[in-house]
C-alpha positions as CSV (number, residue, x, y, z in Angstrom):
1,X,64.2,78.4,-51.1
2,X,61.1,80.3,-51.0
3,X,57.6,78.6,-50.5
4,X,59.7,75.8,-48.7
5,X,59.1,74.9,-45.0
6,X,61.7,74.3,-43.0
7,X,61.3,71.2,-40.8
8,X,61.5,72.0,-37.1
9,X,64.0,70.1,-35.2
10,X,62.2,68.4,-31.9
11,X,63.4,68.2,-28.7
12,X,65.2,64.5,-27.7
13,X,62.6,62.1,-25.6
14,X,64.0,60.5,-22.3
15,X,64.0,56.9,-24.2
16,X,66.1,58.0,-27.4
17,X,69.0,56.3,-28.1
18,X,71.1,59.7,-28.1
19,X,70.7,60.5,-25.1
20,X,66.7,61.5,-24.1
21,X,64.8,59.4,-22.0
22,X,60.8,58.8,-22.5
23,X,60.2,58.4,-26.1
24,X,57.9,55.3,-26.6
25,X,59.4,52.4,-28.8
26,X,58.4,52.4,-32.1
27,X,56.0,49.2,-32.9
28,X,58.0,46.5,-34.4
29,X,55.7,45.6,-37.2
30,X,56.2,49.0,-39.1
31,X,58.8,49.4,-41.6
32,X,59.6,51.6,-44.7
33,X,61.6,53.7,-42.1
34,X,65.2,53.6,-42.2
35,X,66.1,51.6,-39.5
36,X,62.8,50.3,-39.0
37,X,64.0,46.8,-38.5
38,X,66.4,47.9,-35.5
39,X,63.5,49.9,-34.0
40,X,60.5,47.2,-33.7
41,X,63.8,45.0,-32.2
42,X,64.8,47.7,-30.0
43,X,60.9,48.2,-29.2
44,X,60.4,44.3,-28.4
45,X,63.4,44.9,-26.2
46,X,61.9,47.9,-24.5
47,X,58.5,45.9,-23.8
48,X,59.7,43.1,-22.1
49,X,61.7,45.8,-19.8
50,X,59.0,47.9,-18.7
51,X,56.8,44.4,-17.9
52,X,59.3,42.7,-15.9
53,X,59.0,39.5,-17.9
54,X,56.3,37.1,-18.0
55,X,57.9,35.1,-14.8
56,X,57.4,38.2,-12.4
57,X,53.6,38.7,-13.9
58,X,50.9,39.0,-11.0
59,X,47.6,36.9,-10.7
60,X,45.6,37.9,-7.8
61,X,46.4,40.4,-4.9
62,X,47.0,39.3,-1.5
63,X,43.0,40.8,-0.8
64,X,41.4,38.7,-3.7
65,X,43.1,35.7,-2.7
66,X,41.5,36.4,1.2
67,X,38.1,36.8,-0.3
68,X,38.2,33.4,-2.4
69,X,39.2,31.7,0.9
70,X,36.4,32.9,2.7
71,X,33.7,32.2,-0.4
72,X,35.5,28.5,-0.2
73,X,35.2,27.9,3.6
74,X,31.8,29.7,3.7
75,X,30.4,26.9,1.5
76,X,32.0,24.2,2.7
77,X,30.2,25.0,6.3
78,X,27.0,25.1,3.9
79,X,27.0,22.0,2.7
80,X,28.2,20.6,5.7
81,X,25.3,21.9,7.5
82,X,22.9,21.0,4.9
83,X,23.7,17.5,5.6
84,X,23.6,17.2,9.1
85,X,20.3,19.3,9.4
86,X,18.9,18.5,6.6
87,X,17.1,20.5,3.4
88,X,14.8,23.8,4.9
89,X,12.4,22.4,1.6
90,X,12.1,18.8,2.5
91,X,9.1,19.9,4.9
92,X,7.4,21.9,2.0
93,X,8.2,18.6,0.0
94,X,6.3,16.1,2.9
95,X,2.9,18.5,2.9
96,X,2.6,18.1,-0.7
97,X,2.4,14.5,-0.6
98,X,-0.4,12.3,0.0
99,X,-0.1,9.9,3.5
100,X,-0.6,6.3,2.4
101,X,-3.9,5.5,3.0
102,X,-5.4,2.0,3.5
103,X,-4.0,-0.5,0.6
104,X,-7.3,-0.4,-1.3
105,X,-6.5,-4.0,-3.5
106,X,-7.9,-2.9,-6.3
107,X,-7.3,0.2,-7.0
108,X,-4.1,0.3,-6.7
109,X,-3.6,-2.5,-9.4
110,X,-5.5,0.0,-11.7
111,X,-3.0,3.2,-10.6
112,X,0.3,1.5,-10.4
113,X,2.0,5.2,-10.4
114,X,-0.5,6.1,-7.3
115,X,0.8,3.5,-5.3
116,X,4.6,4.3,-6.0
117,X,3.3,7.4,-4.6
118,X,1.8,6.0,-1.3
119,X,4.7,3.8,-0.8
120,X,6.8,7.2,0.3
121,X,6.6,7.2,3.9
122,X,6.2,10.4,5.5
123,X,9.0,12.0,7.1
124,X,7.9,13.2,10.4
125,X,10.9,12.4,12.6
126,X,12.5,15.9,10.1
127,X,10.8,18.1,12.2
128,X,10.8,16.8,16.0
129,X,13.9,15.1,15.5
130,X,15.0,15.3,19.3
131,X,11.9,13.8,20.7
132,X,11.3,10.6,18.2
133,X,14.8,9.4,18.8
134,X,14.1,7.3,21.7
135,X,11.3,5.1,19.0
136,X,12.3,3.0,16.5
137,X,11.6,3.8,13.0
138,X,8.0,3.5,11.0
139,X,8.2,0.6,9.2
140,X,7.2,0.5,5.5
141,X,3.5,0.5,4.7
142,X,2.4,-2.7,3.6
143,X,1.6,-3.0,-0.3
144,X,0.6,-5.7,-2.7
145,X,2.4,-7.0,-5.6
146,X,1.1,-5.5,-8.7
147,X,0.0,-8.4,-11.4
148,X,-0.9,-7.5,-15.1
149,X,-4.9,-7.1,-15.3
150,X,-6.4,-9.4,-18.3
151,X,-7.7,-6.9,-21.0
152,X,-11.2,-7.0,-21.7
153,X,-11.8,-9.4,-24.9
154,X,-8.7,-11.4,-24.3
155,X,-9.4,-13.8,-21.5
156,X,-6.2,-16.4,-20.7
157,X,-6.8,-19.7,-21.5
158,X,-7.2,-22.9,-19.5
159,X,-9.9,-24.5,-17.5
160,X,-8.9,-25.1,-13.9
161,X,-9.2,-28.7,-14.1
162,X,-6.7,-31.2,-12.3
163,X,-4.7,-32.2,-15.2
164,X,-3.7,-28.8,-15.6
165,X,-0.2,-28.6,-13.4
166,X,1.5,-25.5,-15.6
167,X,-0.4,-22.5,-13.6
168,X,0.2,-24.2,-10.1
169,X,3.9,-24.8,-11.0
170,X,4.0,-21.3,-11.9
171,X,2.3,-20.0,-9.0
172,X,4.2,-22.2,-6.5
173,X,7.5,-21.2,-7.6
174,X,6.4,-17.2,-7.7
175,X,5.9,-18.1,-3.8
176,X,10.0,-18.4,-3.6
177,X,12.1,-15.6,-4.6
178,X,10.1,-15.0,-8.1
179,X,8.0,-12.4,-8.2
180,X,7.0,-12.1,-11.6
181,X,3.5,-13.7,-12.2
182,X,3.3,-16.7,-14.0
183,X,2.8,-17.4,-17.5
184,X,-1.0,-17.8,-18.3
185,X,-1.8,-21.2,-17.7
186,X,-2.9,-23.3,-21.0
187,X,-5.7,-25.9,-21.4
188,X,-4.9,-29.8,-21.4
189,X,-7.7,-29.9,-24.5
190,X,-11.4,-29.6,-25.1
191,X,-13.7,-26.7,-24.6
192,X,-11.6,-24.4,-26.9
193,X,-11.9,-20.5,-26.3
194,X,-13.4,-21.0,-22.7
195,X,-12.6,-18.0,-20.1
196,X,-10.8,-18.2,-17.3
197,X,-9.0,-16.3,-14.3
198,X,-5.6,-15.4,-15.2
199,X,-3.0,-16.9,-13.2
200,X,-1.8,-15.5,-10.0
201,X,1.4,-15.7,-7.3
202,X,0.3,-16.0,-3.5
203,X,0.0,-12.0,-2.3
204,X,-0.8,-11.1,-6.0
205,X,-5.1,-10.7,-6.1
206,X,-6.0,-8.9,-9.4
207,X,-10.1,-8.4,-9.9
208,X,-9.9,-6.9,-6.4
209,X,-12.2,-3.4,-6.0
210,X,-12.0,-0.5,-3.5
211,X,-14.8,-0.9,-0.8
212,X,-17.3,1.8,-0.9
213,X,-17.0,2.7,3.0
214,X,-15.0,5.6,4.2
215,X,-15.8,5.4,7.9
216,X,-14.7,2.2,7.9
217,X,-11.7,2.4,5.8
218,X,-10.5,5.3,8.3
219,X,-11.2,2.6,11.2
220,X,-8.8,0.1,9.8
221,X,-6.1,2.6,9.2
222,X,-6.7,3.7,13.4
223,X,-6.5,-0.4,14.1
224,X,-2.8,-0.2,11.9
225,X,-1.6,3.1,13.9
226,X,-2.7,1.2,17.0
227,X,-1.0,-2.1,16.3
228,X,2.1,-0.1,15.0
229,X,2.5,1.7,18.2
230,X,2.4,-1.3,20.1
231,X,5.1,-2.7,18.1
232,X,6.9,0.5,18.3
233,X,7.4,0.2,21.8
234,X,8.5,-3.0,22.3
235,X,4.9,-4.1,24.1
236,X,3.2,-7.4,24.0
237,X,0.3,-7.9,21.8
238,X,-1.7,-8.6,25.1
239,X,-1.3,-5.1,26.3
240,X,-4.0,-4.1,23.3
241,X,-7.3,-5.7,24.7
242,X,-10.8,-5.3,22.9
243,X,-13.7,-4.7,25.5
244,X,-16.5,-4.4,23.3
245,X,-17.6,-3.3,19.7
246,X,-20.7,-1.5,18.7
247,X,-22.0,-1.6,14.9
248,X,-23.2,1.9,14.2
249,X,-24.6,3.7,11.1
250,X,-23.8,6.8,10.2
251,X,-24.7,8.9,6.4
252,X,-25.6,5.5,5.1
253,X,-22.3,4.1,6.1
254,X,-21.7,1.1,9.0
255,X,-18.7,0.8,11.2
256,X,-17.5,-0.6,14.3
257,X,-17.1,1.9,17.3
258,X,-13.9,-0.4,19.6
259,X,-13.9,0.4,23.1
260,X,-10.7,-0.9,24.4
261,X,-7.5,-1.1,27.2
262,X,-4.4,-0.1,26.8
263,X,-2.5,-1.8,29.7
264,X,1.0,0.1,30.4
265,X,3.8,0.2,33.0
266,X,4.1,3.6,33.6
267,X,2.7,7.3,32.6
268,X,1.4,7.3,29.5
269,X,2.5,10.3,27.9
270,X,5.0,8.2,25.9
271,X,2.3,5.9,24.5
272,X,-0.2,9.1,23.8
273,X,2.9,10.6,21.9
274,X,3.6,7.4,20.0
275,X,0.6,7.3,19.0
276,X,0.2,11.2,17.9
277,X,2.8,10.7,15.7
278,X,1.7,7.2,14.2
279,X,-2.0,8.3,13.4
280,X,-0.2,11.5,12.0
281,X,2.2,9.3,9.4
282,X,-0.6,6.4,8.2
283,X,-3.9,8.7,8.3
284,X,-5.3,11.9,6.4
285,X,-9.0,11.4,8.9
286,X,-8.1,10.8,12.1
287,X,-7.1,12.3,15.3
288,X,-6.7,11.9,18.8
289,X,-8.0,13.7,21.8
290,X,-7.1,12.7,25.4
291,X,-10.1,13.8,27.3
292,X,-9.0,12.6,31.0
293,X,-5.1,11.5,32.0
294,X,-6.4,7.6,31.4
295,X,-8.8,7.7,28.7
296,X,-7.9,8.9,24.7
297,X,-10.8,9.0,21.9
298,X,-9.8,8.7,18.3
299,X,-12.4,10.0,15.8
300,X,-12.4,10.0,12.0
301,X,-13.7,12.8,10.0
302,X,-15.0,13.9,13.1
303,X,-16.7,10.9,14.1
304,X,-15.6,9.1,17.4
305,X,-14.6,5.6,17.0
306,X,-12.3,4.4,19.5
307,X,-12.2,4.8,22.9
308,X,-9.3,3.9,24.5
309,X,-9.0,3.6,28.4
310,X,-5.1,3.8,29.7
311,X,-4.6,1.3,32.6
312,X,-1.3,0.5,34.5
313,X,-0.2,-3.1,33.8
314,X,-1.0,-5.4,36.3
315,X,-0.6,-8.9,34.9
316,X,-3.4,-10.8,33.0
317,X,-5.9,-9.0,31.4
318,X,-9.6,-9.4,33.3
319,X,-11.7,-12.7,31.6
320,X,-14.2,-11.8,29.0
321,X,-17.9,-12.0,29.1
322,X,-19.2,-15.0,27.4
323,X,-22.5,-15.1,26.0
324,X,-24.6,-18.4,26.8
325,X,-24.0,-21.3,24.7
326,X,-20.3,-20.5,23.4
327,X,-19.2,-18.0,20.7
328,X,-18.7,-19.3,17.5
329,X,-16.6,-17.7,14.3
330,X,-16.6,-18.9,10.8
331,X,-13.5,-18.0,8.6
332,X,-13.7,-17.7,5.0
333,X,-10.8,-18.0,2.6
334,X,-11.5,-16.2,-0.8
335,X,-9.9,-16.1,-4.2
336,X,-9.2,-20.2,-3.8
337,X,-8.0,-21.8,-7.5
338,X,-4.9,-19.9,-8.2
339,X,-2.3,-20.8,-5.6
340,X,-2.0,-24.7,-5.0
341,X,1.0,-24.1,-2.2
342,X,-1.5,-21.3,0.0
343,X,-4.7,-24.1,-0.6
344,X,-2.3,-26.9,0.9
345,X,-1.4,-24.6,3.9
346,X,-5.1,-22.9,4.6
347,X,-6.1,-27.3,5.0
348,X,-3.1,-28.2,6.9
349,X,-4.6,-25.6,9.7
350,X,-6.1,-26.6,12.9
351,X,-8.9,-25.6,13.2
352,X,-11.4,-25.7,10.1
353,X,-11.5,-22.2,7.7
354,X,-14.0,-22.4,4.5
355,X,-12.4,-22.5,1.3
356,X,-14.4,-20.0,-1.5
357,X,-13.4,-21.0,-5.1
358,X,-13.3,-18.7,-8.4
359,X,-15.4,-20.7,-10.7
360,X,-13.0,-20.1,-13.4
361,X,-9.7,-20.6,-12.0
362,X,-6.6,-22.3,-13.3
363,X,-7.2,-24.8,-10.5
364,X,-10.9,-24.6,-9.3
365,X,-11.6,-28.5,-9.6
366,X,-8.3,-29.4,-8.0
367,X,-8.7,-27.3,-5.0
368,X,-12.3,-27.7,-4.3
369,X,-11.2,-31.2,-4.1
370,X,-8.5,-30.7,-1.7
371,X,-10.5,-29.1,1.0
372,X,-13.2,-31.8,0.7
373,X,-10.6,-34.5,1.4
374,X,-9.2,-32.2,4.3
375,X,-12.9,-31.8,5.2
376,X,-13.3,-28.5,4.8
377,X,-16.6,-26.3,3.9
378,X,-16.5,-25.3,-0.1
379,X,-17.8,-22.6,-1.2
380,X,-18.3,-20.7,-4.8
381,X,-16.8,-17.1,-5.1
382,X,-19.1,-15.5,-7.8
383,X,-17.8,-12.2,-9.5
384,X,-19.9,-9.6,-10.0
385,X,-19.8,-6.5,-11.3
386,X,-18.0,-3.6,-9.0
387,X,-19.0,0.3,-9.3
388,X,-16.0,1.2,-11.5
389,X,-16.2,-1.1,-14.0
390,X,-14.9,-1.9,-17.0
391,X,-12.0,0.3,-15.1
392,X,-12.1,-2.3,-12.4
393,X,-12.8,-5.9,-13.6
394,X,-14.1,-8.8,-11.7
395,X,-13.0,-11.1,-14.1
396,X,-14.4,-13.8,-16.2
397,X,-18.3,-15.1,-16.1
398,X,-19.1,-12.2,-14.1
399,X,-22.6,-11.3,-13.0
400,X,-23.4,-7.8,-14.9
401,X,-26.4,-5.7,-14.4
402,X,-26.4,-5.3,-18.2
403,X,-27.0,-9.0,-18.9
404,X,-30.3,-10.6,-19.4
405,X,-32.0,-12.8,-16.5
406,X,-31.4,-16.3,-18.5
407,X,-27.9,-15.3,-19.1
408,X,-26.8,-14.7,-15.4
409,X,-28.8,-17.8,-14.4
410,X,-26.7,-19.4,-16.4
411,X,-23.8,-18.1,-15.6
412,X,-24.6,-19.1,-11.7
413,X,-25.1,-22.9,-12.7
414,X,-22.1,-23.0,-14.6
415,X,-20.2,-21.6,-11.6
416,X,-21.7,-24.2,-9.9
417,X,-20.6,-27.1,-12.1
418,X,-17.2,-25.9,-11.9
419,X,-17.4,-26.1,-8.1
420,X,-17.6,-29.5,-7.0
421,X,-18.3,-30.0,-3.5
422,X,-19.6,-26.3,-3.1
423,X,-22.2,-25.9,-0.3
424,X,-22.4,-22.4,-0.4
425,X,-21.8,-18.7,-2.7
426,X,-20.2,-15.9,-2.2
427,X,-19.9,-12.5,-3.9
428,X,-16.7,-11.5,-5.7
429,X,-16.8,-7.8,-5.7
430,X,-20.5,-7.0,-7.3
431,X,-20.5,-3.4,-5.2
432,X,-22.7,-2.4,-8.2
433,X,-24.6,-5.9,-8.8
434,X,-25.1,-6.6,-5.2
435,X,-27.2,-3.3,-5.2
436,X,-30.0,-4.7,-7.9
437,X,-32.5,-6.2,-6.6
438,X,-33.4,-7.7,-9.4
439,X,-30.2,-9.2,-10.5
440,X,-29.9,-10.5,-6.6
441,X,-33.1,-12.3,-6.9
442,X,-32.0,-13.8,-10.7
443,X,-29.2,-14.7,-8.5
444,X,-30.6,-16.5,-5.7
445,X,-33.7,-17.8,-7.9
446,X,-31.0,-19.9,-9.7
447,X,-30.0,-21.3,-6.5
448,X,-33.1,-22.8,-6.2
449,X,-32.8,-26.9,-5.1
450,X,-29.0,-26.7,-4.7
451,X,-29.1,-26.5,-0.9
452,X,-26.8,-24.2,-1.1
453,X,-26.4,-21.2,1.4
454,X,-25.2,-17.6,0.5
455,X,-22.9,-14.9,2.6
456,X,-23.3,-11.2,1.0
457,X,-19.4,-10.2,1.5
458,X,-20.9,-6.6,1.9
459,X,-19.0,-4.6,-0.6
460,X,-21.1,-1.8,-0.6
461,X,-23.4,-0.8,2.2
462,X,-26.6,-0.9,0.1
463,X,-25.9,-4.2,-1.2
464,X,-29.5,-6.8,-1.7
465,X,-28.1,-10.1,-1.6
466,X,-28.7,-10.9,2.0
467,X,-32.3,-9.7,1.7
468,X,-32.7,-11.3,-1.9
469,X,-31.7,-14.5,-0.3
470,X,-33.6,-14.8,2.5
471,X,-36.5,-13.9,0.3
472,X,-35.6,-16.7,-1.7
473,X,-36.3,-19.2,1.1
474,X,-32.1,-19.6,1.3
475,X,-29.7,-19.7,4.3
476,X,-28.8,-16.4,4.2
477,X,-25.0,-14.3,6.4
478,X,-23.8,-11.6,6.3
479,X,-19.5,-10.3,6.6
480,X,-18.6,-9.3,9.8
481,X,-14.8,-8.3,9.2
482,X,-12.4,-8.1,6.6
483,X,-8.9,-9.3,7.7
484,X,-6.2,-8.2,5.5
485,X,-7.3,-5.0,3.7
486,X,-4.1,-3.8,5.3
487,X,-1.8,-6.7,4.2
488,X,0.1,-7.0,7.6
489,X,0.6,-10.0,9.8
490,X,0.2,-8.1,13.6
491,X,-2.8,-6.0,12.1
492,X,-4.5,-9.4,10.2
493,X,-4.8,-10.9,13.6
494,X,-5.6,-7.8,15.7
495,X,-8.6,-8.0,13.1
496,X,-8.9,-11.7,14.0
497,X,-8.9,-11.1,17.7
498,X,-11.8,-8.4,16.9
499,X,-13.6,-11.0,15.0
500,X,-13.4,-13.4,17.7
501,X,-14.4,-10.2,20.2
502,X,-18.1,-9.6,18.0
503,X,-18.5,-13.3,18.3
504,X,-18.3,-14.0,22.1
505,X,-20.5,-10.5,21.8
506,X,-23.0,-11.3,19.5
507,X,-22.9,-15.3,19.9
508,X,-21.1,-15.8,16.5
509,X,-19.3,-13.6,13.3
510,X,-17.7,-14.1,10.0
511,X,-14.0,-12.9,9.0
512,X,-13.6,-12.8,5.6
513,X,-9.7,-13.5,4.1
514,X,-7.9,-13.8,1.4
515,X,-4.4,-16.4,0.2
516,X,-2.2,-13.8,1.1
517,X,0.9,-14.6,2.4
518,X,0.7,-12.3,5.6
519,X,-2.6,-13.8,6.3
520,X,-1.5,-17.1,6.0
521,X,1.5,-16.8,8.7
522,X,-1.0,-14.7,10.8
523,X,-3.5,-17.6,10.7
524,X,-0.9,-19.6,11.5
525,X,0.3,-17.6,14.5
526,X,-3.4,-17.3,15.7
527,X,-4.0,-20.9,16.2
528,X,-1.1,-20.7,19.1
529,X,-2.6,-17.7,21.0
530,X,-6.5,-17.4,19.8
531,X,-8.8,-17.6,23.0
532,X,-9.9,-21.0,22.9
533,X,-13.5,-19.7,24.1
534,X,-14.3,-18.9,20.6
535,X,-15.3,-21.8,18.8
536,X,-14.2,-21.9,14.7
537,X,-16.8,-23.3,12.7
538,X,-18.2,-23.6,9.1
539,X,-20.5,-20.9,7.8
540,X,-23.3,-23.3,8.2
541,X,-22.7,-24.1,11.2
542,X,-23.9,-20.5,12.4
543,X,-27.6,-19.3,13.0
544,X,-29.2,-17.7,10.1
């Protein structure tokens, strides 16, 4: 018919049913065809021939799988290495912490997060890993318990008096395996809303403050790396001997400048090393120089204060000078009136050590009393006001310059009715007080016709006590050492053994302590192998 097309017949594919070969299945979900149903079948069919079925399917080449093998074994040697060697950051993670530095009391009660901090001990041993190996391990720096601070405005309760046996139970079982500090102790009756020191364990000293001397600080921490290297390898305290001490000043600051002997078996490269590496792990200031093979000098911030001549052992150290007349030291015990079991133990000693009693402590009365049966000196430990307060506080009836003359002077005869026994005073911090003049002389003028003595603790190097005193017409001393600002037994009697040393020096010194448990077993240890030479006394006992 005209205007019609006539369809063109195609060629057969390869895959057509008749006969051709190629022609692609049709897709099984079209229809509307005739024989649309047979074709999606036929091209299901046809699908499953040309894959091969899911069974015969591929996953990875025989190259892929290689090159997962290799990633796998290539990072297991990683981590393997990684732990046998170490991180390549843990170094540029030890520089960016602080060394610990000396354990300043109380500031580390007032930043517990700082002392966290300062508790890390350095890592040195990362980097020269072949040549510490022969040394035993740093021990942990000594730190002090941490114990709540009383706010301002809410003093605890209680009035120290002998009846009162709740704070001494508390504080004697905290000396076990407690460590928690003690409920706050409560008053038997009377006297309603009176302040007192909050209760606290043996090794737990709250209203403690930072003292205001670099120099000096950085000469403790050199004693510590000293000490520590002794222990470190394996040599008797004896080895360590104290030839002389000089007080110098220096920027306004005082410190002792040791000269001492190192006494060793052989070379002493191993010892200079030792001690390289100990000043380098417990202090930011100091360093060591040796300037001839026997003889090392340490300074801090630059300034020389140990001299150290390196001897070969041979047997007893050479005797010591003794200055005419015998050398005497006077101990003193502070923070008394908290701890019953460390009061008992200080007065079952020996030889005689002076007991200094917070006014307003849970068991002032009771432990004044106990050192006056045992016939030990008593003393009052008067708080005064520190530099950083309110930050830092000193506690209860404190001496503040703020306060009106009438109102400290009667805050000092208070303390002193509180005291029984007392023959003497004390400061309690005061590194701000201590530098008025005129609060010092409201202080000692209130003294007047006690009989009493007073020892400025030096707190601060400008302090006016001592001066205000003896202006006063009163026995006046002054604090030669502090034991235990590093809480350590070896170090608290290296300090004792350098309080004993200014003594046969100078003809007599004063140590100043406190109820700590490591000074405690050091005193204890001391009364075995203290050179008898040195005679203990009470503070009165000395020249003034």
């Amino acid at each position: 018919m005209a205007g019609e097309k006539t369809p063109t017949r195609k060629a057969p594919r390869k895959d057509d049913p008749k006969g051709g070969k190629g022609r692609k299945a049709a897709p099984s979900g079209k229809a509307g065809k005739p024989g649309g149903k047979a074709s999606g079948a036929s091209g299901a069919s046809g699908g499953r021939s040309r894959s091969g079925g899911r069974r015969g399917k591929r996953t990875l080449t025989p190259l892929v799988a290689r090159a997962v093998l290799s990633i796998c074994i290539a990072a297991t040697l990683l981590v393997v290495l990684l732990f046998v060697f170490g991180s390549p950051f843990k170094s540029l993670d030890g520089d960016a912490q602080r060394k610990p530095a000396v354990a300043e009391r109380g500031e580390k009660k007032a930043q517990p997060a700082q002392q966290a901090q300062q508790a890390r001990k350095p890592q040195n041993g990362e980097a020269r890993r072949g040549e510490q190996a022969e040394l035993p391990q740093l021990p942990q720096f000594p730190q002090l318990p941490q114990l709540p601070q009383t706010p301002v405005g809410e003093p605890p309760k209680g009035d120290g008096r002998p009846g009162d046996t709740k704070g001494d139970a508390g504080a004697d079982a905290a000396s076990g395996t407690s460590q928690s500090a003690p409920a706050q102790a409560e008053r038997p009756g009377g006297d309603a809303g009176v302040e007192v020191r909050q209760p606290v364990t043996p090794g737990s000293l709250p209203y403690e403050e930072t003292l205001d001397a670099p120099v000096e600080a950085g000469v403790k921490q050199v004693d510590y790396a000293l000490v520590q290297t002794v222990t470190r390898l394996g040599l008797g305290r004896d080895r360590l001997r104290l030839a002389s001490i000089e007080n110098r000043q220096t920027k306004g600051q005082s410190f002792h400048f040791q000269r001492m002997e190192m006494r060793l078996d052989g070379a002493p490269d191993r010892f200079v090393q030792a001690l390289k590496e100990t000043l380098a792990a417990w202090s930011d200031t100091a360093n060591v120089e040796q300037r001839a093979d026997d003889l090392l000098i340490v300074t801090v911030d630059g300034l020389p204060t140990h001299e150290i001549s390196l001897l070969l052992y041979e047997g007893a150290p050479p005797p010591v000078a003794v200055v005419p007349g015998g050398a005497r030291l006077a101990i003193v015990i502070d923070d008394i009136g908290e701890s019953m079991s460390a009061a008992r133990e200080l007065a079952a000693l020996d030889y005689p050590v002076t007991f200094s009693v917070w006014p307003r402590s849970t068991h002032a009365r009771e432990a004044a009393e106990l050192a006056h049966r045992a016939g030990r000196e008593v003393m009052i430990h008067l708080p005064m006001e520190p530099v950083r307060y309110p930050q830092v506080k000193p506690g209860p009836g404190a001496i503040l310059t703020g306060q009106q003359p009438q109102e400290m002077a009667a805050l000092v005869r208070e303390a002193v009715r509180r005291v029984p026994h007392a023959v003497g005073l004390n400061n309690h911090m005061g590194s701000r007080a201590t530098q008025n003049g005129a609060a010092m002389r409201t202080v000692c003028e209130a003294l007047d016709g006690t009989g009493m003595f007073v020892l400025d603790s030096m707190t601060h190097q400008n302090s006016k006590l001592y001066f205000e005193a003896k202006r006063a017409g009163l026995p006046a001393y002054k604090r030669n050492v502090f034991l235990d600002v590093i809480a350590d037994k070896r170090n608290i009697m290296f300090q004792l053994d350098k309080a004993a040393r200014i003594a046969q020096a100078e003809g007599q010194a004063i140590a100043i302590g406190h109820p700590l448990p490591e000074t405690v077993a050091a005193l204890k240890e001391w009364e075995r192998t203290r050179d008898r030479s040195v005679t203990i006394v009470r503070v009165r006992q000395l020249s003034h």
